[in-house]
C-alpha positions in Angstrom: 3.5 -41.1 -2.9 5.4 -38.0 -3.9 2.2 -36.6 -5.5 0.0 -36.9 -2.5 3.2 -35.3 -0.6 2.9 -32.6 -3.6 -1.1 -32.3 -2.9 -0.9 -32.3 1.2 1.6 -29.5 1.0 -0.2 -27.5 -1.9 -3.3 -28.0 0.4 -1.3 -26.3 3.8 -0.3 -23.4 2.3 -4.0 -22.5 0.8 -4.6 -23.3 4.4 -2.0 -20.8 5.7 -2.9 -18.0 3.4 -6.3 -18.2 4.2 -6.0 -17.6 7.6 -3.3 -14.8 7.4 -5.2 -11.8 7.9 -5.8 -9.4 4.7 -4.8 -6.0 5.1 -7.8 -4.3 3.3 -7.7 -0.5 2.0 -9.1 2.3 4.0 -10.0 4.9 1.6 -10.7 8.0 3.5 -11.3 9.3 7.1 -14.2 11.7 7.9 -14.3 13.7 11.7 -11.7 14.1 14.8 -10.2 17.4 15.3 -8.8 18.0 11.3 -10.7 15.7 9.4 -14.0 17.3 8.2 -13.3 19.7 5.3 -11.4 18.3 3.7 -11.9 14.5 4.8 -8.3 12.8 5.5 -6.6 10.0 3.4 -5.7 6.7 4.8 -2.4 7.1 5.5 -3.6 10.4 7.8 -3.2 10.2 11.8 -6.3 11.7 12.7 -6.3 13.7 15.9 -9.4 13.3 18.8 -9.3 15.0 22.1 -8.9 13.2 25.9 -12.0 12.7 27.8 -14.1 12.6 24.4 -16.3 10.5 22.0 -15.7 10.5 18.7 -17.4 9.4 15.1 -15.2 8.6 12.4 -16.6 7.9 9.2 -14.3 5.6 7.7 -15.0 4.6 3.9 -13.1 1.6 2.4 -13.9 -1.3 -0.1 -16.3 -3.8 2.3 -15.6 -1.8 5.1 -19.3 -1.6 6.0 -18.6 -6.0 6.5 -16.6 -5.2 9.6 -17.5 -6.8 12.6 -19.1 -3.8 14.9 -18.0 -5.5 18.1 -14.4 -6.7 16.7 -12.7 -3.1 16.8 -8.9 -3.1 18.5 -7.3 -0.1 19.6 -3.6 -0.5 20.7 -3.0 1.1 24.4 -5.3 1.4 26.8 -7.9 4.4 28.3 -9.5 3.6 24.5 -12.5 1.6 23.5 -14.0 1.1 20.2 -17.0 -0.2 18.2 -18.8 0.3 14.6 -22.5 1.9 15.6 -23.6 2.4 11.7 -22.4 1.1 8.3 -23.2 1.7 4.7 -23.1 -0.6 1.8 -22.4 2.3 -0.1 -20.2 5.2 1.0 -22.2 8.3 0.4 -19.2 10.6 -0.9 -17.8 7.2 -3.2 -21.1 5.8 -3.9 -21.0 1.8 -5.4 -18.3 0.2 -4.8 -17.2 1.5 -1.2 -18.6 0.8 1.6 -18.7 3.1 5.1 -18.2 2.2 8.9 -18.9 4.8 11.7 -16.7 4.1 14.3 -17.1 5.5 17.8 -14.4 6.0 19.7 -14.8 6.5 23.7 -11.5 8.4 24.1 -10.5 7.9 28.4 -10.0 11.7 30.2 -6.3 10.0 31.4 -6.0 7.8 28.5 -2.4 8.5 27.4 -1.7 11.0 24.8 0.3 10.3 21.6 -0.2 8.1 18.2 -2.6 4.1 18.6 -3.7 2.0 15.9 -7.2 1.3 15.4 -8.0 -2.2 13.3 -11.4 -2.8 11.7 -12.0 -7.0 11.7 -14.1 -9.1 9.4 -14.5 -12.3 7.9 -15.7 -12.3 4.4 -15.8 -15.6 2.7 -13.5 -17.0 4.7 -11.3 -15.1 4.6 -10.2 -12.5 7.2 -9.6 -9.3 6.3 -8.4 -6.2 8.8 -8.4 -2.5 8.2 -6.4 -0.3 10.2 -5.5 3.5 10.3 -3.9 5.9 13.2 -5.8 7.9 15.5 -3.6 10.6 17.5 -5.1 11.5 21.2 -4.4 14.9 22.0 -4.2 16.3 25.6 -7.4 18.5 26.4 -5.7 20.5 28.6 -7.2 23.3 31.3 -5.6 26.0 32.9 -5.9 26.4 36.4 -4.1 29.8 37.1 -1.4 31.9 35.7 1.2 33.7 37.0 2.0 37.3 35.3 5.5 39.0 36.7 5.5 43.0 37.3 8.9 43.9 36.3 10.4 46.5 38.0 11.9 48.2 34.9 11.3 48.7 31.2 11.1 44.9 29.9 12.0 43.4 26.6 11.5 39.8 27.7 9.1 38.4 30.4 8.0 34.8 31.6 4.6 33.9 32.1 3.8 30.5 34.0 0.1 28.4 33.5 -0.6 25.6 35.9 -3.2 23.6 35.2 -4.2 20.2 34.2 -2.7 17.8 31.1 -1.0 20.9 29.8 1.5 19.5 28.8 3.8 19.1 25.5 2.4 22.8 24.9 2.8 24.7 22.2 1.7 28.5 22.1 -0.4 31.2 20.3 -0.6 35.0 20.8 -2.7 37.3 19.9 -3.1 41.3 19.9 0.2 41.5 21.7 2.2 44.7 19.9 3.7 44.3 16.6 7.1 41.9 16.3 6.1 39.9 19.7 7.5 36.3 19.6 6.5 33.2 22.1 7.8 29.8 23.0 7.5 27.5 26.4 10.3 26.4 27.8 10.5 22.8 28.0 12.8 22.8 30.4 10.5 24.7 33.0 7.4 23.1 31.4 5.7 19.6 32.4 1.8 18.2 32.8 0.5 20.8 35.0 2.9 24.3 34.1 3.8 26.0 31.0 6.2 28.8 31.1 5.9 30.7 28.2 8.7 33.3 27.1 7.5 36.5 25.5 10.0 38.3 23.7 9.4 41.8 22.7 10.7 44.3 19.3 12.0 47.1 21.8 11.6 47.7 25.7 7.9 49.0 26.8 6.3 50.2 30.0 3.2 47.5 29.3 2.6 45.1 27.1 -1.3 43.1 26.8 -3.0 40.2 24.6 -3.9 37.1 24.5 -2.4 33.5 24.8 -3.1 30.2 23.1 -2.0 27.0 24.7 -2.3 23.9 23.0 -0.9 20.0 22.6 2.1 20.5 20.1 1.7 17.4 18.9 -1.7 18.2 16.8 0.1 22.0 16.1 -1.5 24.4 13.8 -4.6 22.2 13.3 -6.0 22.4 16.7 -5.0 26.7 16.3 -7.0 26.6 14.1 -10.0 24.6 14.5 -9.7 26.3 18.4 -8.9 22.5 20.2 -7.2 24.4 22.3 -6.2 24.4 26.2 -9.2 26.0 28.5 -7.9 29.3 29.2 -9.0 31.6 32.4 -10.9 34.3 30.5 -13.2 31.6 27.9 -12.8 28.2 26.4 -10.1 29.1 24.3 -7.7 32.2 25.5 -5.9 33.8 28.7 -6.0 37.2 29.0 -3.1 39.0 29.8 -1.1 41.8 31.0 2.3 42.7 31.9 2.6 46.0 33.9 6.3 47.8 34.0 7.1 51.2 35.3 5.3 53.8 34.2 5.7 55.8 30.8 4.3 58.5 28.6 1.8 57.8 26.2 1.4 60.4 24.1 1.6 63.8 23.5 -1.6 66.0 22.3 -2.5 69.0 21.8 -6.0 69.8 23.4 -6.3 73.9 21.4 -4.8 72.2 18.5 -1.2 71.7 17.2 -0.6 75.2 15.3 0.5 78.3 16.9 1.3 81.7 15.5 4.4 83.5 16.7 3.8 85.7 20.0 0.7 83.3 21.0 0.3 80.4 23.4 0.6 76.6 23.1 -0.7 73.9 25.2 0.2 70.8 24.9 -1.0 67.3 27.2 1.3 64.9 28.4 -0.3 61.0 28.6 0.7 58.7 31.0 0.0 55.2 30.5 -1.5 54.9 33.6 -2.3 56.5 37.0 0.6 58.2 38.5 2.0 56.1 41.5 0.8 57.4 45.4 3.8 57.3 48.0 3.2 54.6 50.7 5.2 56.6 53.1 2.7 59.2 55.2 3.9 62.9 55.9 4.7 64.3 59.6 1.4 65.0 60.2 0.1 61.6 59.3 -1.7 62.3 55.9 -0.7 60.2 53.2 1.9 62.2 50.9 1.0 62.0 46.8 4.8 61.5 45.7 3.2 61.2 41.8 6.1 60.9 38.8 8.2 63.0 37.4 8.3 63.6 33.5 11.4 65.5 31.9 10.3 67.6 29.2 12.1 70.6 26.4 11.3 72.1 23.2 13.3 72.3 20.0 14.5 74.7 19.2 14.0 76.0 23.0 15.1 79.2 22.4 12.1 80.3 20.6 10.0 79.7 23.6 9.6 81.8 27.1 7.7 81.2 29.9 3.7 82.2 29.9 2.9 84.3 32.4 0.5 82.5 34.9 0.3 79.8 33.1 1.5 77.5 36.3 4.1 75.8 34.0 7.8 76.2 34.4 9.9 76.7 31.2 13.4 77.3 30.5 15.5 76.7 27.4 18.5 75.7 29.4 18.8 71.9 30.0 15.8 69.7 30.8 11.8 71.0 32.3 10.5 68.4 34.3 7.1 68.4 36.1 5.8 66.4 38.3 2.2 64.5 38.0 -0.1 63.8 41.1 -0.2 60.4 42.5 -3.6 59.0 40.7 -3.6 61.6 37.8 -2.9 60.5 34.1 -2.3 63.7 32.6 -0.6 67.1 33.0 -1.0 70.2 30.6 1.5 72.9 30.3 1.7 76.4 27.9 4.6 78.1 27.1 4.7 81.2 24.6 6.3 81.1 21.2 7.9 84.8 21.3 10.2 84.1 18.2 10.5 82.0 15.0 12.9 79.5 14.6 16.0 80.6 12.0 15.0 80.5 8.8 11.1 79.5 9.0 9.0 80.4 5.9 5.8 82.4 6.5 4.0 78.7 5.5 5.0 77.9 8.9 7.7 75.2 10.1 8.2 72.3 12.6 9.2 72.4 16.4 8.7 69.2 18.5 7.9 68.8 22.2 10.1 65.9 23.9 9.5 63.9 26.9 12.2 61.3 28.4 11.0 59.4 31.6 12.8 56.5 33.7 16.1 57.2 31.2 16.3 61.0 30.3 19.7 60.2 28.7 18.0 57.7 25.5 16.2 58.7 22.6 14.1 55.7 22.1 11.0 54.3 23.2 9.5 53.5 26.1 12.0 56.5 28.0 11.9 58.7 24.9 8.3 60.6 23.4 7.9 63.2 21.2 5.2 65.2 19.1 5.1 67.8 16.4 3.4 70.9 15.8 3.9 74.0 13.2 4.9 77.6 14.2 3.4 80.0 11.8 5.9 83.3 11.7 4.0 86.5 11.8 3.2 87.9 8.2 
């Protein structure tokens, strides 16, 4: 008796591991958003997009035995099935087999991490392969929202709204040197990003381009451009963040050397048009109140006034001039009627210097300057 108990127990628990399902090995992952070159291991959450289809190539040891129709995907907004397989994997040749699996990825199916389970019964005995799929948000913005400070700016927020944006992460691009970004999460949800851009030093203006993309996939959908619709193409927002006005530069249209007792001319830049007054004189005509630029030499006292030259000069304190409402650019002339102490007939260095908005800074955006060489007569 106590050997048939022996045999009848022997015999259940063939029966039980039989029927528990064999996890089989998944050997690699071929497509999604990061999975192409190179091809992903099995351990790998492979990123697709919302509101896609997807082929994965999935190569494993009797893989290609999986039943097409038998493919789970936890969650819903997913649905699965093999369309192809291999006996023999083409990139592992005999040995491994390969299933393609579609995936029919919902437009609202919920982003984040599922599990995707291959079935089949081989000889009795069921096996399962399984691997992680990551659904990543294929976000589209809608309209964004660009802020016109009222002074010189060092930090500005920019807001998207749009649709499935959230969880964003951000890219610039061609913004000026040392500019940083993040969103703000607490401002930030499924249909607005506000993204903080933070600046080396204060400017007048500041343009480029932004990235928005699903955090969750990162770097890999930067670079592989699975990013957020933007406004201006498939893949970027254009943008531009207008502050006061400023100077741009300094030139020097008859070029930037000048021989004692001569004249020099130099060009003053704005960044942009001059602003027009929105008041109207008495008689009704609308009055161009343009912008002021405050403007010296150094050394001054080398310089004098030019004789009808139109420009206003005095070593004393700060020039300023005024620029029509709508112009860009002023020119002015002064005469060099000495040089500086102590200059070498080679010539030496004098500077023109413009302050605007803040005349008492030296630095940029309020502060410009240029150099050009005084050659001392022989």
């Amino acid at each position: 008796m106590r050997r048939i108990i022996q045999g009848v127990f022997i015999i259940s628990l063939l029966t039980v591991f039989q029927l528990t399902p064999a996890l089989a090995d998944v050997t690699s992952i071929i497509g999604g958003i990061a999975c192409n070159n190179p091809d992903c291991g099995p351990t790998a959450v492979v990123a697709v997009l919302q509101g896609k289809t997807t082929v994965l190539l999935v190569d494993g040891q009797d893989v290609n035995f999986a039943d097409k129709n038998n493919v789970g995907v936890t969650g819903s907004g997913v649905s699965a099935r093999i369309i192809k397989d291999h006996l023999i994997s083409p990139k592992f040749g005999v040995g491994t087999g390969r299933a393609e699996v579609e995936l029919v990825i919902g437009a609202d199916a919920t982003a984040g991490e599922r599990t995707v389970t291959l079935n089949h019964n081989s000889l009795g005995s069921l096996k399962k392969y399984t691997f992680k799929i990551l659904i990543v948000r294929n976000g589209k913005i809608t309209d964004v929202d660009v802020p016109s400070p009222s002074a010189f700016f060092q930090q500005v927020d920019i807001t998207f709204d749009g649709q499935r944006i959230g969880n964003a992460g951000v890219s610039v691009i061609g913004f000026p040197g040392g500019t940083t970004a993040q969103v703000i999460g607490g401002q930030s949800n499924e249909s607005r990003a506000v993204v903080r851009l933070n600046f080396s030093s204060p400017r007048a203006e500041a343009s480029g381009q932004i990235k928005l993309f699903d955090n969750a996939c990162g770097t890999k959908c930067v670079t592989r451009n699975e990013v957020y619709d933007g406004l201006t193409n498939s893949q970027v927002t254009n943008i531009s963040v207008i502050g006061p006005n400023a100077v741009k530069d300094i030139t020097f249209p008859d070029g930037n050397t000048v021989n004692v007792g001569s004249l020099i001319t130099f060009q003053i830049n704005l960044v942009r048009p001059a602003r027009t007054a929105l008041f109207k004189s008495a008689i009704g005509v609308p009055s161009k109140d343009g912008e002021i630029v405050h403007w010296q030499l150094a050394p001054s006292n080398v310089f004098e006034a030019a004789p009808g030259s139109g420009t206003t000069f005095s070593p004393i304190g700060l020039n300023q001039v005024r620029i029509p409402g709508g112009d860009t650019l002023v020119r002015l002339t002064v005469r060099v009627k000495a040089p500086p102490s102590g200059c070498p007939l080679s010539g030496c260095s004098a500077d023109v210097q413009t302050r605007m908005g803040n005349i008492n800074t030296d630095q940029p955006p309020f502060f410009k300057t240029a150099r050009f060489t005084i050659v001392p007569k022989p």
